[in-house]
C-alpha positions in Angstrom: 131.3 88.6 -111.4 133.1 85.2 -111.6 136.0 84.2 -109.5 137.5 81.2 -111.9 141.3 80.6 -110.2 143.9 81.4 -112.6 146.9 79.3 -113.4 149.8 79.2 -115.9 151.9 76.7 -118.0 155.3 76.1 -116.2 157.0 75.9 -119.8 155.2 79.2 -121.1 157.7 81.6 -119.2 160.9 79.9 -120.6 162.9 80.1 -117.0 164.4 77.5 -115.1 162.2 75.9 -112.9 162.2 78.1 -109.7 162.5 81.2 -111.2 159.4 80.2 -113.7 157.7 79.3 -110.3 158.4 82.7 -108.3 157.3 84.7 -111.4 153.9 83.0 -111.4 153.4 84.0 -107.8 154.2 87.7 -108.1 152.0 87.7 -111.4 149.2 86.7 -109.7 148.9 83.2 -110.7 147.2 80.3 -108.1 148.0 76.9 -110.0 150.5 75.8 -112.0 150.3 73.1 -115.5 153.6 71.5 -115.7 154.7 68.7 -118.9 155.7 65.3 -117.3 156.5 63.7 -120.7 160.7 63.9 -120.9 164.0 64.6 -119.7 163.4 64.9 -115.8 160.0 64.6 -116.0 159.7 62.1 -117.8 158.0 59.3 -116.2 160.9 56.9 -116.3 163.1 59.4 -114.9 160.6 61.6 -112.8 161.9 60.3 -108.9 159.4 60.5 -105.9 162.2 62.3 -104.4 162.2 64.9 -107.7 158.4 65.2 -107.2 158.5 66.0 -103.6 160.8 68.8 -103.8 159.2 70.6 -106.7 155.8 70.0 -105.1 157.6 71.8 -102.2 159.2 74.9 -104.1 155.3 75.3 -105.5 154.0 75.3 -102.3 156.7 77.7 -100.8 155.4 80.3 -103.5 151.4 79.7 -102.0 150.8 78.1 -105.4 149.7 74.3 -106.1 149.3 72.3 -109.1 146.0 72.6 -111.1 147.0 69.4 -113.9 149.5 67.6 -115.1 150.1 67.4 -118.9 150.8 63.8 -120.0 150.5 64.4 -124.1 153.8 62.4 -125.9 152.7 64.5 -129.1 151.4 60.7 -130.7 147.7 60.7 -129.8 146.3 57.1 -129.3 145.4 56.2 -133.0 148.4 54.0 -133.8 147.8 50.1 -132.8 151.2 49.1 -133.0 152.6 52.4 -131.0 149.5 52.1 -128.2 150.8 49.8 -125.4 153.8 51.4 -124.9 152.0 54.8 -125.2 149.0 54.0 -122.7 151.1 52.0 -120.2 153.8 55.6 -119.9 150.3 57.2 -119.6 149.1 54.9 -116.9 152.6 56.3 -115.0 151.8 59.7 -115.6 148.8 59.1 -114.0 150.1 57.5 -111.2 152.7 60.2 -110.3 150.8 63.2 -110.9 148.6 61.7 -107.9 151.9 62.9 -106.0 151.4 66.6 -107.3 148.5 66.4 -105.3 146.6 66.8 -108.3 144.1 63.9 -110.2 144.1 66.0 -113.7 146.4 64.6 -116.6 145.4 66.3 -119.7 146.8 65.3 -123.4 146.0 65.4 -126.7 144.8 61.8 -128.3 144.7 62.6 -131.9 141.7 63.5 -134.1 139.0 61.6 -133.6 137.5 60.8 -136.9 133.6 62.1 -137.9 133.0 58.5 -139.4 132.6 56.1 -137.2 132.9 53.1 -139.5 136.8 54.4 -139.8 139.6 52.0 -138.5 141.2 54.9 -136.3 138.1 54.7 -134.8 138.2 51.7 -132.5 141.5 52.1 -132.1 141.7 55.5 -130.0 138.0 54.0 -128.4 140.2 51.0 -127.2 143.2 52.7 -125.9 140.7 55.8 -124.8 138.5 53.7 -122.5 141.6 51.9 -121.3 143.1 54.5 -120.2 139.8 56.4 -118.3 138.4 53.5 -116.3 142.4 53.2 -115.3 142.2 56.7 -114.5 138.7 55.8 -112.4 140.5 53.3 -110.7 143.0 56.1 -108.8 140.5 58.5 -108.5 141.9 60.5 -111.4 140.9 62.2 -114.5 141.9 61.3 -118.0 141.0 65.0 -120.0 141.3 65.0 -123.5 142.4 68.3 -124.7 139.6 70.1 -127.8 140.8 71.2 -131.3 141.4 68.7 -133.6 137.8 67.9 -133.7 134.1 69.6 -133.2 132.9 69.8 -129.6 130.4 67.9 -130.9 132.1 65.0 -132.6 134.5 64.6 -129.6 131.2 64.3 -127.0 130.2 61.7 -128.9 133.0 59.8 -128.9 133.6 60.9 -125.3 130.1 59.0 -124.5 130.7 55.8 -126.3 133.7 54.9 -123.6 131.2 55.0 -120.9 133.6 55.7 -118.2 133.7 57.8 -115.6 137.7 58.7 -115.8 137.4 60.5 -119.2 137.1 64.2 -119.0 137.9 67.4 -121.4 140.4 69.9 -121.0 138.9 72.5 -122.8 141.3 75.2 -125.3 139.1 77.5 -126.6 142.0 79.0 -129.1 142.2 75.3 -130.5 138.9 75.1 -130.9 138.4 78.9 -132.9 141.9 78.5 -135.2 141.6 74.7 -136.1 137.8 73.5 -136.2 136.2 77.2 -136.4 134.0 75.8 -133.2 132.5 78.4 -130.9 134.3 77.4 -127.4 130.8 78.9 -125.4 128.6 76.2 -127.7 131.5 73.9 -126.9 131.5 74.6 -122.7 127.8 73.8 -122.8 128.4 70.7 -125.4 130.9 69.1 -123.2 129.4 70.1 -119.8 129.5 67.0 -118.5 133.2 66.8 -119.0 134.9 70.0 -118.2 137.9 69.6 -115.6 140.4 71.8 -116.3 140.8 74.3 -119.3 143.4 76.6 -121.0 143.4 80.3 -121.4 144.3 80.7 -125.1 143.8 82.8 -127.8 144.5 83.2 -131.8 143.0 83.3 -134.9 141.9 80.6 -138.0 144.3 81.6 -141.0 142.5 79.4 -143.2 140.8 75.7 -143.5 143.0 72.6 -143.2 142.4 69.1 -142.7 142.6 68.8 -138.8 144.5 65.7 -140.0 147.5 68.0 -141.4 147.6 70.3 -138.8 147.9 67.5 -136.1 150.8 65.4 -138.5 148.4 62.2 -138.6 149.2 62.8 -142.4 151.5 65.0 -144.8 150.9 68.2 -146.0 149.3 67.6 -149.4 149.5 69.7 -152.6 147.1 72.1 -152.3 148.6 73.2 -148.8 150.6 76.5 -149.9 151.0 77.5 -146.6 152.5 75.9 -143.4 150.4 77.8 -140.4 146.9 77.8 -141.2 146.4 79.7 -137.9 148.1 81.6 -134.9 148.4 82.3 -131.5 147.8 85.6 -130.3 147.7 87.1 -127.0 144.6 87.1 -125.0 142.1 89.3 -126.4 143.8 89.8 -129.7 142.1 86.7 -131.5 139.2 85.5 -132.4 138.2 83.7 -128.2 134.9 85.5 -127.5 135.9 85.5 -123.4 132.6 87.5 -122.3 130.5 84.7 -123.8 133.4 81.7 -122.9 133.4 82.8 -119.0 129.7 83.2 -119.0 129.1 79.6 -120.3 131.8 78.1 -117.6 130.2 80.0 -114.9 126.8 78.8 -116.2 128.0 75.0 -116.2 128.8 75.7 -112.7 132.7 75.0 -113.6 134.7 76.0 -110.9 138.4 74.8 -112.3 141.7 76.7 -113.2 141.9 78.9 -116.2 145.2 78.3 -117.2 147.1 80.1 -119.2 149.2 78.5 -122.2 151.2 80.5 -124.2 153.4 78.7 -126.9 154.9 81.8 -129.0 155.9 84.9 -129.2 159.4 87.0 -128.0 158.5 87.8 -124.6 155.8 85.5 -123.1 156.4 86.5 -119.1 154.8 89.7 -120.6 152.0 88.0 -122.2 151.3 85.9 -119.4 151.1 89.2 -117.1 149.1 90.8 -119.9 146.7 87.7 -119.8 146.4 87.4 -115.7 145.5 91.6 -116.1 142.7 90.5 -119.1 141.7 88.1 -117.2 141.3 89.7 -113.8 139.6 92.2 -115.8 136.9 89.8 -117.4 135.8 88.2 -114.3 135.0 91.2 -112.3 
């Protein structure tokens, strides 16, 4: 019935490089979402030379890269912390161009319901900044859901007026921190959709998006630590029947790309999500 590709986070099989690589291929797996935020991929350290030959190894396997993830785990709502965090994010940018790829996705913080709130301006500043850079390489600057509504981030998607913002869309962000429906959110941000991740889990119970994302400490009337959790796909709360239908409705024809951040043995999970997966979309 639908023929989305389907990729897989380098980091969410927990093997060296290669290995990680050659396990995607015999899974199944087309594309594959790789960090570029430290240690040898860092952006300071990340050499054409590196880039080439893992570009190369991917390619060996018949795979390619499907995005890039650029997200320093700050979020652009800091004014003091911004230049330094949207001129490394300009570099990203520029390097994952050499992945053969145009897709940097990242997280940029909650994005506040009032308007009239300082935080505000600030992420709209270093936002725009960063999407009409990302317009000027032919690239894509995609904000990842979950800390806010689909509709709240649309909004503030549409007041940068650019055409380099775009919306990597986690449906299992979206169901365990908001309680949004990701098929209301797929047609919500429509206009957006690049790239999105194959997640899954379940809403414990309600927190301030602001606690969950560290923008501020846990307050007293937090008992608990996890107010929600990843599960394997198709063991949480992701209606994927109504999710596919709404991407294949938008027209999307992107990666689904499969994240998984927990659990003991996630090369299982990932082959159990590429099965589930396969199985969905015929």
């Amino acid at each position: 019935m639908y023929s989305f590709p389907i990729g897989a986070m380098i980091e969410s099989f927990k093997l060296p490089f290669e290995q990680a690589v050659e396990k995607a291929a015999s899974l199944g797996v087309k594309g594959l979402q790789m960090y570029m935020t430290k240690g040898e991929m860092s952006p300071e350290n990340l050499t054409k030379a590196k880039i080439k030959e893992k570009l190369s190894i991917i390619k060996s396997y018949g795979l390619c890269v499907s995005a890039i993830c650029g997200d320093f785990g700050h979020g652009f709502g800091d004014v003091q912390a911004n230049p330094v965090l949207i001129e490394r994010s300009k570099k990203v940018m520029d390097l994952t161009m050499l992945f053969e790829t145009n897709i940097v996705t990242t997280h940029i913080g909650v994005v506040p319901t009032d308007k009239t709130h300082p935080r505000y301006s600030v992420m709209q500043k270093a936002c725009k900044e960063l999407a009409d850079y990302a317009t000027s390489i032919g690239g894509h600057f995609a904000v990842e859901t979950g800390p806010e509504t689909a509709i709240v981030l649309k909004e503030f998607l549409d007041s940068l007026g650019s055409d380099g913002v775009a919306v990597n869309l986690d449906p299992a962000n979206l169901v365990m921190v908001t309680g949004d429906d990701p098929a209301k959110a797929v047609y919500t941000l429509r206009d957006y959709i690049v790239h999105t991740h194959a997640k899954d889990g379940i809403k414990l119970f309600d927190k301030d998006p602001e606690i969950v994302y560290g923008i501020r400490p846990k307050d007293e009337n937090c008992t608990a630590d996890a107010s929600f959790k990843e599960m394997p796909l198709g063991e949480g709360k992701v209606d994927f029947i109504s999710y596919l239908k709404a991407l294949d409705d938008i027209g999307y024809k992107g990666f689904l790309t499969i994240e998984r951040e927990v659990g003991a043995e996630p090369v299982k999970d990932i082959a159990k999500a590429v099965d589930f997966l396969k199985e969905k979309m015929i």
